[in-house]
C-alpha positions as CSV (number, residue, x, y, z in Angstrom):
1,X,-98.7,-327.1,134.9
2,X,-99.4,-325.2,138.2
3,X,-97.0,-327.2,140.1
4,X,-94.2,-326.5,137.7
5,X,-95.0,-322.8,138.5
6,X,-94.4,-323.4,142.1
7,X,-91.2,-324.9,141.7
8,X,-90.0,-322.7,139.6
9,X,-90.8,-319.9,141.6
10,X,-89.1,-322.0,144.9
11,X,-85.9,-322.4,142.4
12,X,-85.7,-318.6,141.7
13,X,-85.8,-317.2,145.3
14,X,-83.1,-319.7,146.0
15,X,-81.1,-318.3,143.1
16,X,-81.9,-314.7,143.1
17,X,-78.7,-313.4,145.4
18,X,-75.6,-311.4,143.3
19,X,-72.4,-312.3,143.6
20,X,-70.4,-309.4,143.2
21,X,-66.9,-308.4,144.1
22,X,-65.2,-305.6,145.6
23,X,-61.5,-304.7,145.3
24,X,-60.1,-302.4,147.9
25,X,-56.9,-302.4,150.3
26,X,-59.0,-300.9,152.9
27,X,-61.7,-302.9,152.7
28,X,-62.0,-304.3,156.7
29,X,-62.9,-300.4,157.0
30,X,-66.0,-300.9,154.8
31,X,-67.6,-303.7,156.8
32,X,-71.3,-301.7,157.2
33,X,-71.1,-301.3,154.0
34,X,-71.0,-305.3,152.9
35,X,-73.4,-306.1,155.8
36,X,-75.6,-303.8,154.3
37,X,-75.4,-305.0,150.3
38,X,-75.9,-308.5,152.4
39,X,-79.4,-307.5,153.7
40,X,-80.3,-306.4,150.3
41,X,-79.3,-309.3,148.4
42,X,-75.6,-309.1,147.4
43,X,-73.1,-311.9,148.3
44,X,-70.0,-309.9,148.5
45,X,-66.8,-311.5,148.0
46,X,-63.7,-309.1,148.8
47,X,-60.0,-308.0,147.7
48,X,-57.3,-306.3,148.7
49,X,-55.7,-305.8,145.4
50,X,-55.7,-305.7,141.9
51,X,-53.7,-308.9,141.5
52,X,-55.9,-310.7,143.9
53,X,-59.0,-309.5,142.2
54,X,-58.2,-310.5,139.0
55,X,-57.5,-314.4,140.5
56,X,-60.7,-314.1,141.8
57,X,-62.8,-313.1,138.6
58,X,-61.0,-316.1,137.2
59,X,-62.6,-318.5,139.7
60,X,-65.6,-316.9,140.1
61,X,-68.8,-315.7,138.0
62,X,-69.5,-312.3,139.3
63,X,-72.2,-309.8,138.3
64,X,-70.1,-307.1,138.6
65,X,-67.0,-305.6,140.0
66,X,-66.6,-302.4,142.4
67,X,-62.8,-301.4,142.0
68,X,-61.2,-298.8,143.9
69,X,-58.8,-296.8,141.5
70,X,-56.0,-296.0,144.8
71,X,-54.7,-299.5,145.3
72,X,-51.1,-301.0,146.0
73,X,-49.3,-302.9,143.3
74,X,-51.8,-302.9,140.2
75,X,-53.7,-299.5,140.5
76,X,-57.4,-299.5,139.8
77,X,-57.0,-298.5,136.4
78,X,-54.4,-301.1,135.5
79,X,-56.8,-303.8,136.8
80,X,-59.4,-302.1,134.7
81,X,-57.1,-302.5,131.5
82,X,-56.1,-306.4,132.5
83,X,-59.6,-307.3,133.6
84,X,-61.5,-305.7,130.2
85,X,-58.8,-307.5,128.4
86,X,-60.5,-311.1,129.0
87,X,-63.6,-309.9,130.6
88,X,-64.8,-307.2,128.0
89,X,-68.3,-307.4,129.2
90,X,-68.4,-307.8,133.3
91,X,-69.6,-304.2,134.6
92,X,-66.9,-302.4,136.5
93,X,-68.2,-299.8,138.8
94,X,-65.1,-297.6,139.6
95,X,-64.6,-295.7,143.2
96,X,-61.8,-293.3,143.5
97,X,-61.2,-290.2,146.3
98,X,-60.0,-288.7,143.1
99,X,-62.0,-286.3,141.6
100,X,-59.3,-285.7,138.6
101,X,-60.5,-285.2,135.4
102,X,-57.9,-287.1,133.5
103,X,-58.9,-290.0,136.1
104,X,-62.7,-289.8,134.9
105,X,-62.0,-289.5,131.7
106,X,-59.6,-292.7,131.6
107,X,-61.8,-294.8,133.4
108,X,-65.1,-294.1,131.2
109,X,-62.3,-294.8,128.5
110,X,-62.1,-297.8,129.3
111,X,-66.1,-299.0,129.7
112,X,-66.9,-298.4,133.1
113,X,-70.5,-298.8,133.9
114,X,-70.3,-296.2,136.8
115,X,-67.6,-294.0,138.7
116,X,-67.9,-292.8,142.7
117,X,-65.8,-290.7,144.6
118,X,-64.7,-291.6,148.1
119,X,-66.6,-291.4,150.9
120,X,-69.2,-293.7,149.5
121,X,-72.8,-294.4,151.5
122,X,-74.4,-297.8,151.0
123,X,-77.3,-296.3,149.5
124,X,-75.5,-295.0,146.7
125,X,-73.5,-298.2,146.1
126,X,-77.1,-299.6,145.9
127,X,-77.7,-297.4,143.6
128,X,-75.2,-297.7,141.6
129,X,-75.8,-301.6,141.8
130,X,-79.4,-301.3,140.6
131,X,-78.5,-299.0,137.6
132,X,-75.9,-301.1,136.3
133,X,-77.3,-304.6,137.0
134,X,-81.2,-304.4,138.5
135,X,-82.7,-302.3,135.6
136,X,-82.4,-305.6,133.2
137,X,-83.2,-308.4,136.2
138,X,-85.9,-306.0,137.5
139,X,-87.4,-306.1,133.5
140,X,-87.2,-309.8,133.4
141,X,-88.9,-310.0,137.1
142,X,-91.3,-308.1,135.8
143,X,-92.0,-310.1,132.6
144,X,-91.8,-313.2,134.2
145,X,-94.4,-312.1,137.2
146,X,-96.9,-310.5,134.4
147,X,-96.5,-313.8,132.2
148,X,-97.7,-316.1,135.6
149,X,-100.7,-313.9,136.2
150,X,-101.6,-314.5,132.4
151,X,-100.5,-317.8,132.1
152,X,-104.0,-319.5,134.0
153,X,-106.1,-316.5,132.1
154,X,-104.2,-317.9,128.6
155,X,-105.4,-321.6,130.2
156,X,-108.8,-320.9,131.0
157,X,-109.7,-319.1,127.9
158,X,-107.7,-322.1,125.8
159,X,-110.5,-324.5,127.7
160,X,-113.3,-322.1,125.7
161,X,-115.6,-323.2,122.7
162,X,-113.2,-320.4,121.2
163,X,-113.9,-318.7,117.6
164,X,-111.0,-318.9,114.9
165,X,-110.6,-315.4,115.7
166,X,-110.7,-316.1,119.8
167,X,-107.8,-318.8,118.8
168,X,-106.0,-316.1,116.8
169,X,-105.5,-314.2,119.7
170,X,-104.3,-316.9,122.1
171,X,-101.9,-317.2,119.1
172,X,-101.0,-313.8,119.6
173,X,-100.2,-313.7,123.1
174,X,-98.0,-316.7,123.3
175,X,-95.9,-314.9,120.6
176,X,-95.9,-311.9,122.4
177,X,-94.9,-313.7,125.7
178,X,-92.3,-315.9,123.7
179,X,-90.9,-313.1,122.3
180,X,-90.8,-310.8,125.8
181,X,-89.4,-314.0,127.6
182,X,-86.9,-314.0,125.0
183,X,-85.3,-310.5,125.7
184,X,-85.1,-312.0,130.0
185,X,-83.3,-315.0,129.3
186,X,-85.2,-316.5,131.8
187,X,-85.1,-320.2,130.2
188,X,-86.9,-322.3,133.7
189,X,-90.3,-319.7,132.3
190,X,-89.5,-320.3,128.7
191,X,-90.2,-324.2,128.9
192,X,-93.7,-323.7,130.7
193,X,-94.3,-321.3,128.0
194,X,-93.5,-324.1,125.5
195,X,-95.6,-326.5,127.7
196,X,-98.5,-323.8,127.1
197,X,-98.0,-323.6,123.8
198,X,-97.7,-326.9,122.8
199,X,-101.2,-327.5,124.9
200,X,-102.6,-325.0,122.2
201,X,-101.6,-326.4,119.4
202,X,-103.4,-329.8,121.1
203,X,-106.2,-327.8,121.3
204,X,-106.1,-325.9,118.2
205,X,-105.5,-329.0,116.2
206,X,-108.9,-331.1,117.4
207,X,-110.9,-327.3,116.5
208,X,-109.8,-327.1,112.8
209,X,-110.5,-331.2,112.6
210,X,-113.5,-329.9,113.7
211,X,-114.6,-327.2,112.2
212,X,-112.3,-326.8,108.7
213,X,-114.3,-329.0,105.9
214,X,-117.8,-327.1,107.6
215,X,-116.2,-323.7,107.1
216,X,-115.1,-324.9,103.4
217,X,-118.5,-326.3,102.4
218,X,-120.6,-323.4,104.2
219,X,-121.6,-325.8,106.7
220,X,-120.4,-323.2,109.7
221,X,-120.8,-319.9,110.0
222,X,-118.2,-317.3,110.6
223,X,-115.0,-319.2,108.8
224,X,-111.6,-317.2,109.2
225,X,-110.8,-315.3,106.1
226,X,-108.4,-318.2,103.7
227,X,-105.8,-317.9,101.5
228,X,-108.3,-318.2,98.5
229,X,-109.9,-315.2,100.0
230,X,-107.3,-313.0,101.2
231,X,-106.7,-311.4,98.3
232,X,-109.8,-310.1,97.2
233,X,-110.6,-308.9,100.9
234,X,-107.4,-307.1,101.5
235,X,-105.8,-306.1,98.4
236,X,-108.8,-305.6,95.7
237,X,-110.2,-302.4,97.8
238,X,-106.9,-300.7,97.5
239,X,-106.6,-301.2,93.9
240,X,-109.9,-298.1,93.9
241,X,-107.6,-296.0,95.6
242,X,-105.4,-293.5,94.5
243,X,-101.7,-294.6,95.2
244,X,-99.7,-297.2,93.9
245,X,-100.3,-300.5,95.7
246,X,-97.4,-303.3,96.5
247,X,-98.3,-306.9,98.0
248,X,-95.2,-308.6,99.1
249,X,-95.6,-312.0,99.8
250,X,-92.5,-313.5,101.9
251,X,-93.2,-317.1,101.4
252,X,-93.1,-319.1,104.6
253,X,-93.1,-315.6,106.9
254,X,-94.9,-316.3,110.8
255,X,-96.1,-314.0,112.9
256,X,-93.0,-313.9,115.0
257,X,-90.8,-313.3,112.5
258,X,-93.1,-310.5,111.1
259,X,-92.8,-308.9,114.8
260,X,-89.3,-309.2,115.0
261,X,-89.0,-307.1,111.5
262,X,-91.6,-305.1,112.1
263,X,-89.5,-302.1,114.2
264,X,-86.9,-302.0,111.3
265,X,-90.4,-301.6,108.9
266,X,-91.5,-298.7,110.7
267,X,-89.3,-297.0,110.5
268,X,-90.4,-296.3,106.8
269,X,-94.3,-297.5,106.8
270,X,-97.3,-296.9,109.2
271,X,-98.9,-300.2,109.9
272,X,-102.8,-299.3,109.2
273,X,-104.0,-303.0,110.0
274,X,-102.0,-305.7,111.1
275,X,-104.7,-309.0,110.8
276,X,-104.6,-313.0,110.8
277,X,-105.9,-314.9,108.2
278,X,-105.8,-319.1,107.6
279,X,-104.1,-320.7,105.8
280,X,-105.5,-323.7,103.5
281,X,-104.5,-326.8,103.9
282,X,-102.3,-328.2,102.7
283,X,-100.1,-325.4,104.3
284,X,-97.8,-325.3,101.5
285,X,-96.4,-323.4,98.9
286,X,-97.9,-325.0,96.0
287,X,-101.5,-325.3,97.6
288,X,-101.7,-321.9,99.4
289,X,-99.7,-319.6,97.6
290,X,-101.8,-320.7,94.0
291,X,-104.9,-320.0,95.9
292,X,-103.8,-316.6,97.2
293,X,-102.9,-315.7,93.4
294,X,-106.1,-317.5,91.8
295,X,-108.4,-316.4,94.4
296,X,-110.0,-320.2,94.5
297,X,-109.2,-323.4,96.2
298,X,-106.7,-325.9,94.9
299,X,-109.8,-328.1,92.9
300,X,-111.3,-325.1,91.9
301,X,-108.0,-324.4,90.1
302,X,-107.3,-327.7,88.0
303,X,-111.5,-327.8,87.0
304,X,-111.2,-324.0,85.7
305,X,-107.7,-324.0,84.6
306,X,-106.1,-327.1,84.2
307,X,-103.3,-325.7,82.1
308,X,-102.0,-323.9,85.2
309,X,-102.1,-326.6,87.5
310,X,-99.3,-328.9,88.3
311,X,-100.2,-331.9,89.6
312,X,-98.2,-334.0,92.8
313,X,-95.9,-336.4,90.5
314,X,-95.2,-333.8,88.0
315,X,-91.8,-332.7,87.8
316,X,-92.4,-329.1,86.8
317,X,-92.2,-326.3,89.4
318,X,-95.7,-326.3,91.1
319,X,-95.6,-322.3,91.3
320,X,-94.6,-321.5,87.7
321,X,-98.8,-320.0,86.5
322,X,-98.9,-317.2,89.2
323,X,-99.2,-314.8,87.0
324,X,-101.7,-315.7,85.2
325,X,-103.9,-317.1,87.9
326,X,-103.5,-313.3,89.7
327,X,-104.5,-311.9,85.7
328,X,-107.7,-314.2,85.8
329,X,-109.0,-313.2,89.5
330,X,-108.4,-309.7,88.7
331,X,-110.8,-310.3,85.5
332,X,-113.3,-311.8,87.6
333,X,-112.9,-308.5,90.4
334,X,-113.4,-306.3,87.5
335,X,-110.0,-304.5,88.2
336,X,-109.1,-303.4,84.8
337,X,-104.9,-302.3,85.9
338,X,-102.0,-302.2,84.9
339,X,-99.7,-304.6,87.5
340,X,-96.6,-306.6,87.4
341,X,-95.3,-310.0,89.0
342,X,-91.8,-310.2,90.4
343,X,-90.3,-313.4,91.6
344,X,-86.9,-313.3,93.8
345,X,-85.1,-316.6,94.7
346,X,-81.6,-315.0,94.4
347,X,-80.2,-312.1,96.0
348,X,-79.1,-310.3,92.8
349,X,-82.6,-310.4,91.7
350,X,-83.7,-308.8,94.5
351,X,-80.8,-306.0,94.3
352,X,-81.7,-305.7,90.5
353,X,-85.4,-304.9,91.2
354,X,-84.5,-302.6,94.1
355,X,-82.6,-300.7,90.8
356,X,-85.8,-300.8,88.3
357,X,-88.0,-299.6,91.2
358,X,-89.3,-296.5,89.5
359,X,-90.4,-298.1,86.1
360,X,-92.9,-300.1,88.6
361,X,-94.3,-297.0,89.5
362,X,-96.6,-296.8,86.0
363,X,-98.6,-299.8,87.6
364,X,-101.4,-299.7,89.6
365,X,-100.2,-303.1,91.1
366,X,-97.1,-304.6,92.3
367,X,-96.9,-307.7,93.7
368,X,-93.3,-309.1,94.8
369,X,-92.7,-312.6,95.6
370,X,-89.7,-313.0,98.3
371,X,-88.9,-316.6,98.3
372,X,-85.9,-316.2,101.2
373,X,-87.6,-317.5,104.5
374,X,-88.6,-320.3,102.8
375,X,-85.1,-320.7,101.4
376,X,-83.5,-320.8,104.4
377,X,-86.1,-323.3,106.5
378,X,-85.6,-325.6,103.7
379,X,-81.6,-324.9,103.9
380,X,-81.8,-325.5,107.7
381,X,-82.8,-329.1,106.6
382,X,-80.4,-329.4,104.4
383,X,-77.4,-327.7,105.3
384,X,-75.2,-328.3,108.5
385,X,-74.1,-324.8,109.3
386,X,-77.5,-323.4,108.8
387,X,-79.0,-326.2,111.5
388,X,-76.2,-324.2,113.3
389,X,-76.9,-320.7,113.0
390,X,-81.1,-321.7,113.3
391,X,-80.8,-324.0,116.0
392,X,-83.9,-323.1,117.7
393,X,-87.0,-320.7,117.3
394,X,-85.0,-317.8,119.2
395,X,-82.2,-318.2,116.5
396,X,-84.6,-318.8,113.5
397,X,-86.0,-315.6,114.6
398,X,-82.4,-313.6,115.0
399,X,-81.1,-315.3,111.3
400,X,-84.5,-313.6,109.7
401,X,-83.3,-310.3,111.1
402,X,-80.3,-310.2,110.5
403,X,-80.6,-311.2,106.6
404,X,-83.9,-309.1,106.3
405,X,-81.8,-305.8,107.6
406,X,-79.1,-306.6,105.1
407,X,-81.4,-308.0,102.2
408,X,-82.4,-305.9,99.1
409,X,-85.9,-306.2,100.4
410,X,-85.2,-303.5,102.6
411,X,-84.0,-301.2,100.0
412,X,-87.4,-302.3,98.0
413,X,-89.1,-301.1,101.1
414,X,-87.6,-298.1,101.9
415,X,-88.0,-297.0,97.8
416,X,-91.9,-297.8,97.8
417,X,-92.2,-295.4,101.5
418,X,-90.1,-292.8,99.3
419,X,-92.8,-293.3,96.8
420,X,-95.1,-292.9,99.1
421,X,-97.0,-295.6,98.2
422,X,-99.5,-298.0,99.9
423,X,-97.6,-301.6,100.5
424,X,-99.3,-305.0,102.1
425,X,-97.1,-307.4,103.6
426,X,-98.0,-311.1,103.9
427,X,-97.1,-314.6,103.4
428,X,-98.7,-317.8,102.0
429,X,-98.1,-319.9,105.1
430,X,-95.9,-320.3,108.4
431,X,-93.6,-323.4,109.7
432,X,-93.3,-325.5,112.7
433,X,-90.2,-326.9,114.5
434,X,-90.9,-330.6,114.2
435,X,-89.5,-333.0,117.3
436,X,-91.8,-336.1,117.0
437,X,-92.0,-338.6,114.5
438,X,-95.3,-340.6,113.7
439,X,-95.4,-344.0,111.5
440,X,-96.5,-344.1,107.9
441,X,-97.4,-346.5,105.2
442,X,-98.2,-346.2,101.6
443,X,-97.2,-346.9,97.9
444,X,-94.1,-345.2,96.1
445,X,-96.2,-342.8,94.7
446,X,-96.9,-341.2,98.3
447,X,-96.0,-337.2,98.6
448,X,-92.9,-336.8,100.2
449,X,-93.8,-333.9,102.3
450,X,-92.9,-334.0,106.0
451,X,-95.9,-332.9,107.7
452,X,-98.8,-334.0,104.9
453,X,-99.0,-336.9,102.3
454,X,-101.6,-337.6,99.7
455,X,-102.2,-340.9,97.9
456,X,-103.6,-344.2,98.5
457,X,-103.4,-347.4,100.6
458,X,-102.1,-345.5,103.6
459,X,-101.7,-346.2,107.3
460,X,-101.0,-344.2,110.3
461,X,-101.6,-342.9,113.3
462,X,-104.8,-342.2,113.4
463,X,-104.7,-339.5,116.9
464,X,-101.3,-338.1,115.0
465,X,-103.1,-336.8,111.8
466,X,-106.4,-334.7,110.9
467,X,-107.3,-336.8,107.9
468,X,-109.6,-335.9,104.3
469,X,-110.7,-339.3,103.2
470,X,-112.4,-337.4,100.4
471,X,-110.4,-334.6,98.6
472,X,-113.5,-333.0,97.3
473,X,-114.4,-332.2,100.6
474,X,-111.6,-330.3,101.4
475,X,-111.4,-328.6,97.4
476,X,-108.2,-331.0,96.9
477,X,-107.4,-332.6,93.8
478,X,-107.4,-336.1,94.0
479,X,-104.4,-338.5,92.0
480,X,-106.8,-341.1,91.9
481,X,-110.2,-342.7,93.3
482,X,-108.9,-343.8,95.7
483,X,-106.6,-341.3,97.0
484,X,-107.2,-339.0,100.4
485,X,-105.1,-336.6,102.5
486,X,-103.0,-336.9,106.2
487,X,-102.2,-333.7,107.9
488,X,-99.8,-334.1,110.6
489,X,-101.1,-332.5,113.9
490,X,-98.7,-330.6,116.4
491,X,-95.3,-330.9,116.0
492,X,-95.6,-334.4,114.3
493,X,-93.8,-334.9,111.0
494,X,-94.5,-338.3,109.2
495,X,-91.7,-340.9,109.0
496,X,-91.5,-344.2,107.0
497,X,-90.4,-347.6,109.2
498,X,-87.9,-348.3,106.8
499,X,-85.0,-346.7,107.9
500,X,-86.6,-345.8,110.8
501,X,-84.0,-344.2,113.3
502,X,-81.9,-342.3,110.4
503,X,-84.7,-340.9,108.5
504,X,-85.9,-339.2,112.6
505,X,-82.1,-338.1,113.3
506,X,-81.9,-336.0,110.3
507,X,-85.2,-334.2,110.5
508,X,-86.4,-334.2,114.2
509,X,-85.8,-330.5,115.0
510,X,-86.1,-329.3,111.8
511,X,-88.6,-326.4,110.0
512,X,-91.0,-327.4,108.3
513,X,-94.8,-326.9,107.1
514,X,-97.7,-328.4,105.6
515,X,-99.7,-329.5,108.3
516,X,-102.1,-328.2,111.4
517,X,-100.6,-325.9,113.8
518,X,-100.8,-322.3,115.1
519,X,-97.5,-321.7,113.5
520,X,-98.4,-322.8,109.9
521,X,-102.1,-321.8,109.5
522,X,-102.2,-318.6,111.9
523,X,-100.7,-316.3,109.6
524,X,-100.1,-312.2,109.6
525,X,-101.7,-309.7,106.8
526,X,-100.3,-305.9,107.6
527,X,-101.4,-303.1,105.1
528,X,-99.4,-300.3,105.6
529,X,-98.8,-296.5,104.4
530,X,-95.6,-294.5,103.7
531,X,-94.7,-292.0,106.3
């Protein structure tokens, strides 16, 4: 990947002059001036008039305009007007020998980005340049050099015997470069990101396969804190304390979408702890969200309470015995409280809760299900505009902020900080954006999960998957004797030859969870306080 550096760093000194333009009639009088935007890194091209200029910004792709406001024909601020009019977001720098306030007050009317008055010197064109156009470039320079210097120390530590903690925080860096690449639009360092990233997840993948039935069966020390003990390490000691306490769970919530809501949430809340904790596998709903509540594995479950299990084939909803599973762990906690369980999957659920927020306040325990982010990865699959509007982790990211600041979770929020009450927020597992399909074979009773199946007789890929011959090992329930799990590794998602090509069009490029990666397992717990 070092060479790719190189390159691009060869590509971006070859692209890294302006191209700006300047519209004056006098303009073969300003010739020192263009010689010396030259030297500092500004192709100039030139007009004599407004007419002319406007011809030009139709051929051209300039990074801004300098426009004098005393021209022939078109004056500056009628070019201005014309220009804005198709061009609403090119910077205009005006430059008049006007120092008329109705002038000034006309052209800032109109969105200028800066206004001189005649007789110029270069260095405060340069200036003017650099405010209007350097201070973002010189921001995404400066991410892009501090991300090289840290991309061979992300390398070499990713070459580590790492902890699950040490691989946490790899995790946490490449979201935190992903997401500072994102604000610099530079897309050449965005792909050797994703190179880097998708190394990890190589990596990460062979370290659970080699380290996740140990952790399980006590086998190795130091295992990351799981679903099935998440609940009892983060949210039982708060139930001692004095304040009300909420847990909202936003199914299917990763760490990047967490960090792209988490300004909005603090405005309201003071994050106390913001942690990572693992999630089981199978990295889905029905697995990890009924261990969070029951505070056991999946096996663990159906042996102590079958009645609340639902098996594979069932038909019924796999996540209708929450309740009662989070009633039974708090027996076994000896947390005597008062608490309530609210489930939203619609949004006039949610805007009806945000309404009944102060009867919750009797309980000593709230916990709130929010099933929208999983709504929506599943609609991306399903639904042709969403595929749209969620086309790739960038936009998956921008769609969860944009419903989150207009969702009546928000207004839930903002009524428990008004409260003053203590709030954790945390999900049950992440997603991965799938791009490469991997062969499997089984009977009709196989799972029909993308990215894990459970059942018998199958075959596959063996370097694709991380596999649990037997379930017991991993606390799975197992159909039969002869059943066994596949988790798919990466960005794999599983794929039946029949129908082969169709069956890859639909869902390659897709969200999607159940398997082993850094996006589905690595996953955010934040306890917070009212300000």
């Amino acid at each position: 990947m070092l060479y790719m550096l190189y390159f691009y760093n060869l590509k971006k000194k070859l692209m890294d002059r302006i191209q700006i333009l300047w519209a004056d009639d006098e303009i073969d009088l300003l010739k020192p001036h263009l010689l010396f935007l030259n030297d500092k890194g500004y192709d100039v091209i030139t007009a004599t008039s407004g007419d002319e200029a406007l011809e030009l910004i139709e051929k051209h792709s300039f990074a801004v305009v300098l426009l004098d406001e005393n021209m022939p024909g078109l004056s500056g601020l009628e070019t201005l007007n014309r220009l804005k009019a198709k061009h609403y977001d090119l910077p205009v720098i005006m430059i008049t020998k006007s120092e008329e306030e109705h002038l000034m007050e006309d052209a800032i009317g109109s969105k200028i980005s800066d206004y001189l008055i005649k007789p110029v010197n270069p260095n405060q064109i340069l200036l003017s340049l650099k405010k209007t156009l350097d201070n973002k470039r010189l921001i995404s320079e400066k991410t892009t050099s501090n991300y090289q210097q840290e991309f061979r120390q992300i390398g070499m530590t990713m070459g580590d015997r790492l902890s699950w903690k040490e691989w946490s925080e790899v995790y946490k860096k490449l979201i935190y470069w992903e997401l500072e690449l994102d604000n610099s639009k530079d897309e050449s360092m965005m792909e050797i990101l994703k190179m880097q990233k998708s190394e990890a997840n190589k990596l990460y993948s062979k370290f659970i396969e080699n380290n996740y039935i140990g952790w399980l069966n006590g086998k190795i020390q130091n295992p990351p804190l799981f679903s099935h003990t998440l609940f009892k390490a983060k949210v039982a000691p708060l139930l001692d304390k004095q304040e009300t306490t909420f847990v909202v769970l936003i199914d299917n919530l990763r760490f990047d979408q967490w960090k792209i809501i988490q300004p909005i949430v603090s405005e309201y809340f003071k994050v106390e702890q913001e942690e990572m904790y693992s999630s089981i596998l199978p990295s889905v709903t029905q697995y990890a969200r009924n261990a969070f509540f029951a505070g056991l594995m999946p096996s663990e479950i159906e042996r102590k309470y079958p009645n609340y299990w639902v098996s594979e084939g069932d038909d019924e909803s796999k996540n209708n015995y929450e309740e009662p599973l989070l009633a039974e762990q708090l027996k076994r906690l000896g947390k005597d409280v008062k608490m309530s369980y609210n489930k939203i999957t619609q949004n006039a659920q949610g805007k009806k809760l945000a309404d009944n927020m102060t009867n919750l306040m009797q309980n000593k325990l709230n916990v709130i299900v929010y099933n929208f982010v999983d709504m929506l990865s599943h609609a991306r699959t399903e639904m042709e505009v969403i595929r749209e509007l969620a086309s790739d982790e960038k936009a998956y990211r921008s769609i969860t902020l944009s419903w989150f600041e207009n969702s009546p979770l928000l207004d839930i929020l903002k009524e428990i900080a008004a409260k003053k009450c203590r709030l954790v927020i945390t999900t049950d597992h992440g997603t991965i954006k799938v791009t490469e399909p991997t062969k499997i074979v089984g009977d009709k009773n196989l799972t029909t999960n993308l990215r894990y199946k459970t059942g018998r007789g199958m075959t596959f890929q063996p370097k694709d998957v991380f596999e649990i011959k037997n379930p017991g090992d991993g606390f799975l329930p197992k159909g039969n004797m002869s059943s066994s799990y596949v988790f798919a590794k990466e960005d794999k998602f599983f794929a039946y030859p029949n129908n082969y090509n169709h069956y890859v069009g639909y869902y390659r490029n897709t969200f999607q969870h159940g398997g082993l990666s850094l996006e589905e397992m690595i996953i955010p717990v934040i306890t917070l306080s009212a300000k």
